[in-house]
C-alpha positions, -999 to +999 in steps of 0.1 A: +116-614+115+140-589+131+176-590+120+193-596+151+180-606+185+191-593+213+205-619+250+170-609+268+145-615+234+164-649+229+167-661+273+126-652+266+122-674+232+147-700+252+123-702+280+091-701+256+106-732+239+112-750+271+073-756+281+052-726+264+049-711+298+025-680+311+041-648+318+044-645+356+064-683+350+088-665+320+096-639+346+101-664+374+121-687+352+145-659+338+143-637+369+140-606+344+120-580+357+079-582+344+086-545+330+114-559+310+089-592+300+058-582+292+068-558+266+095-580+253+069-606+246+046-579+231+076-575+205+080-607+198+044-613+189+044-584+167+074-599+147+056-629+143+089-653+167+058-662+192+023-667+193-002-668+221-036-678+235-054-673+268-064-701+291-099-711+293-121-692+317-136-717+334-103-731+346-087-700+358-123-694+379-120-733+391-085-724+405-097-693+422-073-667+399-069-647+367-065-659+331-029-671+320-019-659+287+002-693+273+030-686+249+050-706+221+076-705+193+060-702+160+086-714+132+102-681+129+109-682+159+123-714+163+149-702+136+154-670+156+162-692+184+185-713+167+205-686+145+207-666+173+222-688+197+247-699+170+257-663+170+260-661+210+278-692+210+304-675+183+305-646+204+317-667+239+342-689+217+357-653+206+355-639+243+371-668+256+401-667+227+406-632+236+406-636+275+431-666+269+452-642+247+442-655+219+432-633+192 
């Protein structure tokens, strides 16, 4: 599991959590760009955070279109979802301290 995820690996493992959506619906969902996506997801299958399995054939030919590619969390990446947005919530608590004039 990588040490620390970065805001655009963990809005992607958000999204994945969400519905386990195809890729064209992560891009339309986050509104990143599908050359920021794709290889993003490609990552995070390589580090083990998602997982993911083509449609069947006969459905994608029933609705006249290509194969989806399905993602989901695995359990690593469920707890690379949850540590890391415990770490970008610490992160906006300390922002917002410091543009109160806290410190």
């Amino acid at each position: 599991m990588p040490r620390s995820l970065g805001i655009t690996s963990l809005q992607i493992l958000g999204t994945i959590r969400d519905n386990g959506p195809y890729g064209l619906e992560i891009v339309t969902r986050t509104g990143l760009p599908s050359g920021t996506v794709y290889p993003t997801l490609g990552r995070l299958k390589r580090s083990g955070l998602i997982k993911a399995r083509w449609e069947d054939q006969r459905t994608a030919e029933r609705e006249g279109r290509p194969r989806r590619r399905y993602y989901e969390l695995t359990a690593d990446g469920q707890r690379a979802l949850a540590a890391g947005a415990s770490r970008v919530a610490a992160l906006a608590a300390d922002l917002a301290s410091a543009a109160a004039g806290g410190t």
